[in-house]
C-alpha positions in Angstrom: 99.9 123.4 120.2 99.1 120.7 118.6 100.9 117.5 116.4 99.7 114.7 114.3 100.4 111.6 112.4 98.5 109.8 109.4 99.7 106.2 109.3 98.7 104.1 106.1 99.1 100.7 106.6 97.5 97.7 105.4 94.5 97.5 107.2 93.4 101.3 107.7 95.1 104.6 107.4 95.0 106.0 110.9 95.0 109.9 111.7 95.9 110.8 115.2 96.1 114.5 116.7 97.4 114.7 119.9 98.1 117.6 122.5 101.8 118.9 122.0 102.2 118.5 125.4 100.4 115.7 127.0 100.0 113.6 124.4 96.2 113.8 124.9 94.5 112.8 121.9 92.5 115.1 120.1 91.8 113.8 116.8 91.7 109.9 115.9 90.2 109.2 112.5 90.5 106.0 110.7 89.5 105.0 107.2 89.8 101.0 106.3 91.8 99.8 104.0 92.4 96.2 102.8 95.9 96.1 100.9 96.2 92.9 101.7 93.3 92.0 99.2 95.2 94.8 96.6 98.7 92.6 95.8 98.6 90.7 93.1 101.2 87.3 93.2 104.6 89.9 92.3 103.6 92.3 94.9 102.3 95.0 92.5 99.1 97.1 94.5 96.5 97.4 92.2 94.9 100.5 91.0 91.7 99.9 93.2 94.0 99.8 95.8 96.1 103.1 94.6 92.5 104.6 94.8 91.9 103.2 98.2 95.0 105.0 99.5 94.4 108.2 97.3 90.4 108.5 99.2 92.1 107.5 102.7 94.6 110.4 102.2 92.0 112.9 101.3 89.7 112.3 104.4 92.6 112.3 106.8 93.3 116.0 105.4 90.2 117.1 105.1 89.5 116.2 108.8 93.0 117.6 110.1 92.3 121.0 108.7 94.9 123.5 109.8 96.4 120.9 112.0 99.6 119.5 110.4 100.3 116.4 110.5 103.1 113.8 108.9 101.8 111.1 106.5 104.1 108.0 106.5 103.4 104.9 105.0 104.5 101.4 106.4 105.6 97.9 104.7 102.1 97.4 102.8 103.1 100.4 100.6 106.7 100.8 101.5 107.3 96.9 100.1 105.0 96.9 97.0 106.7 96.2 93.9 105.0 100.0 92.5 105.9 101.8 95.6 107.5 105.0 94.0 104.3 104.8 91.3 101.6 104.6 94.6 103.1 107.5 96.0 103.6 109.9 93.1 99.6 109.3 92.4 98.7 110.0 96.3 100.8 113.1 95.9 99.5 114.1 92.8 96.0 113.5 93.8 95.6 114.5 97.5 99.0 117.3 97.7 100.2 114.7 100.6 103.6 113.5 99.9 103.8 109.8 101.9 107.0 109.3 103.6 108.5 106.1 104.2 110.0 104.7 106.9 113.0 101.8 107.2 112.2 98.6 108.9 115.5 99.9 111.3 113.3 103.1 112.4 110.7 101.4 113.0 112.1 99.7 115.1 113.6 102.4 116.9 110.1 104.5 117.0 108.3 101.3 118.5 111.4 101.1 121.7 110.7 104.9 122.3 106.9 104.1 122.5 107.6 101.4 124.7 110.1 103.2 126.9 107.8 106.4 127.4 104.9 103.9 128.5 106.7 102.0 131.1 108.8 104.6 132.1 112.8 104.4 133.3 111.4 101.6 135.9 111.3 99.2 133.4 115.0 98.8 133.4 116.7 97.4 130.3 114.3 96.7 127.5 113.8 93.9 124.5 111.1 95.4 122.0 109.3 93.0 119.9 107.1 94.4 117.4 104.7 91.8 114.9 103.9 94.0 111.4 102.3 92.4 108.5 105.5 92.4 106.4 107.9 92.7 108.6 108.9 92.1 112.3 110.8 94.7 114.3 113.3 94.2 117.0 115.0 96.4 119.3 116.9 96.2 123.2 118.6 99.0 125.2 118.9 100.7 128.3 118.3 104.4 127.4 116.7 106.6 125.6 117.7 105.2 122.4 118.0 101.4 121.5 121.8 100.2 120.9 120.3 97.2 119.1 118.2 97.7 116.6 116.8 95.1 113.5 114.0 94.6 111.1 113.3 91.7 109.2 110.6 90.6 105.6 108.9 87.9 108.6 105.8 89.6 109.4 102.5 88.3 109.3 101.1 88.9 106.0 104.3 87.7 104.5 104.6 84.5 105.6 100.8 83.9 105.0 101.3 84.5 101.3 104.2 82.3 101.7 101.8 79.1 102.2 104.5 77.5 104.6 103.4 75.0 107.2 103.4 76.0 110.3 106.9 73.6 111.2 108.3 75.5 108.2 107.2 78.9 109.4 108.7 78.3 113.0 112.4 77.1 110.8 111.7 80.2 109.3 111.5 82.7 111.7 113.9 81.1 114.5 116.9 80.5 112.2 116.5 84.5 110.8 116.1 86.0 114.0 118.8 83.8 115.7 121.6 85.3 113.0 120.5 89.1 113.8 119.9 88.9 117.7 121.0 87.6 120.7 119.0 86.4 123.6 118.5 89.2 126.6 117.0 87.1 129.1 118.2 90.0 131.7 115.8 92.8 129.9 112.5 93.4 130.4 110.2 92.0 127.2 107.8 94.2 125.5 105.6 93.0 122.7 103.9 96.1 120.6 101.9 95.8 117.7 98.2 94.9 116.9 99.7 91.1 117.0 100.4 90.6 120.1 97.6 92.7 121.5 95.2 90.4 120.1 97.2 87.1 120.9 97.4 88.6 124.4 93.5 88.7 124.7 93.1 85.1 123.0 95.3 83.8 125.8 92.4 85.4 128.1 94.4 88.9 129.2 91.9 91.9 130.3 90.6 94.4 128.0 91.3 98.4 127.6 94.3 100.9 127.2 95.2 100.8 130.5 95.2 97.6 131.6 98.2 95.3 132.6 98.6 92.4 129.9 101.1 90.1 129.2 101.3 87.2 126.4 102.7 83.6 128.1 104.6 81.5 125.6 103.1 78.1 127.0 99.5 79.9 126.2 101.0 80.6 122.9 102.3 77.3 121.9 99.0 75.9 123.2 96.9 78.4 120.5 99.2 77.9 117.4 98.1 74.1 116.7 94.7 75.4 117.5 94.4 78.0 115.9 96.2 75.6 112.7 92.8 73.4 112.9 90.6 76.1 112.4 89.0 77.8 109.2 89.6 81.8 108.6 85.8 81.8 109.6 86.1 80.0 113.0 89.3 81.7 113.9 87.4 85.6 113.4 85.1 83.9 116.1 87.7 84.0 118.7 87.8 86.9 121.3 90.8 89.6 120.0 91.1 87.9 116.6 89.6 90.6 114.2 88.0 89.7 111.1 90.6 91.3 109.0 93.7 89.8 110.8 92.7 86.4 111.0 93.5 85.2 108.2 97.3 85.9 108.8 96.5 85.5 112.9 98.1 82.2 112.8 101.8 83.5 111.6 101.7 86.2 113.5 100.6 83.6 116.8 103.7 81.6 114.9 106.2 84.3 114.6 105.9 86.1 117.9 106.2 82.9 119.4 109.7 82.6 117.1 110.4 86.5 118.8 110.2 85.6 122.2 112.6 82.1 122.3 114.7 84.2 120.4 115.3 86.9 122.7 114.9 84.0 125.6 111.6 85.6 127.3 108.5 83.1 128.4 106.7 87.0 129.2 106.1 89.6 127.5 103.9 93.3 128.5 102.2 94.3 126.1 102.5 97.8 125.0 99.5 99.8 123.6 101.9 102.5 121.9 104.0 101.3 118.9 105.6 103.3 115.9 102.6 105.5 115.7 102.6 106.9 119.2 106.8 106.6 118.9 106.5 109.1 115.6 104.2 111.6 117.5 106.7 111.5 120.5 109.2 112.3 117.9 107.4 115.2 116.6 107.2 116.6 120.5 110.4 116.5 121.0 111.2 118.0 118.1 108.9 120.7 119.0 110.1 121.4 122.3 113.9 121.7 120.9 112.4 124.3 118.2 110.6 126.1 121.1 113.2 126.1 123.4 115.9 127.7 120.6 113.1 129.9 119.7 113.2 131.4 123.4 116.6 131.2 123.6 117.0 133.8 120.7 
């Protein structure tokens, strides 16, 4: 009665178990990782990092017991110039084969997180979603998104990059302007671990349930602050992690790029992203089997 995910990404490989049903959680295990420290200059993980992955893996099983769940990896693995060699060792060691997900379904999986949160009330919809290699966009009106785009401009990325800040903001505005349109009519939603934390920076409330929103005059107010300040001083900051700050001032950089883009000054923030859209994936899926199952 049960369904799970184990998302590897850069920063931790995440195991969630939730309730088929209710999408209570049952199980949520993390192990840390830091990819990020694991690329070399050609993008090649090294084998420390291989081995990082490999251990992750094995406590994620190990604590899901009979409960199956679907390992999938994102752009920290998925984008490595040895992907296809990462994944035959964490197969070969652990029995887990890692799927991979496109930049385009992740985008997809973070509007059907969002849309399940805020419900059919929020109307028409304009996803933004910060990763650390890539940046996900997505707008509809249903179920599904009827727009839906992923681009190599997340976080991490344009860190390693060593652009200035003026060149970052080029950057990310001239990309995203080729791929999507402005929706000023839609409703904004940012998702992602980026703009949670830029949300609390700008001084939004804390916890899983509480109403936030990201300004972009509070946002263009942080990035030249944030461009003065030492990786040290910035991991000071409230919602800038220790881990993430470091790349927090291209992701401050590039979600202020997403919202001019799709023409919002607002965005709610959204506590589900792809993880939480995959497990609603898995439900449905579930149901449909059920359902044909008692239709027999």
């Amino acid at each position: 009665m049960s369904v799970g995910v184990l998302d590897v990404g850069c920063f931790s490989a995440h195991l969630v178990v939730v309730e088929r049903d209710l999408m209570r959680p049952l199980v949520s295990h993390k192990v840390r990782l830091r990819l990020d420290r694991e690329l070399d200059s050609d993008g090649v993980m090294s084998r420390d990092g291989i081995e990082s992955v490999c251990a992750a893996v094995l406590a994620a099983r190990k604590k899901a017991g009979d409960v199956p769940f679907l390992p999938f990896a994102t752009s920290s693995v998925r984008d490595c110039a040895n992907a296809d060699e990462v994944m035959r060792k964490v197969d070969r060691r652990t029995g887990v084969e890692l799927k991979v997900l496109s930049g385009k379904e992740e985008a997809r999986l973070s509007y059907t997180a969002a849309r399940h949160w805020f419900g059919w009330s929020a109307g028409r919809m304009v996803v933004l979603d910060v990763g650390g290699g890539t940046v996900e966009l997505a707008a509809g009106s249903g179920a599904e998104p009827e727009l839906a785009v992923s681009l190599p401009l997340g976080a991490r990325t344009l860190t390693r990059a060593g652009l200035t800040v003026q060149d970052m903001r080029s950057e990310v505005q001239d990309r995203l302007a080729e791929v999507f349109p402005a929706d000023e009519s839609a409703r904004a939603i940012g998702c992602s671990k980026v703009f949670e934390q830029l949300a609390r920076l700008a001084g939004a409330r804390t916890g899983p349930y509480a109403t936030r929103q990201l300004r972009l005059k509070d946002l263009e107010k942080w990035i030249p602050r944030l461009a003065k300040l030492s990786v040290r001083e910035r991991a000071a900051l409230p919602g800038i992690s220790r881990h993430r700050a470091q790349q927090s001032l291209a992701g401050a950089v590039v979600a202020e790029g997403l919202m001019k883009v799709a023409g919002h000054e607002v965005v709610d923030i959204s506590p589900w992203s792809t993880k939480e859209g995959l497990l609603l994936d898995l439900v449905e899926r579930s149901r449909v089997r059920r359902s044909a199952a008692l239709s027999a």
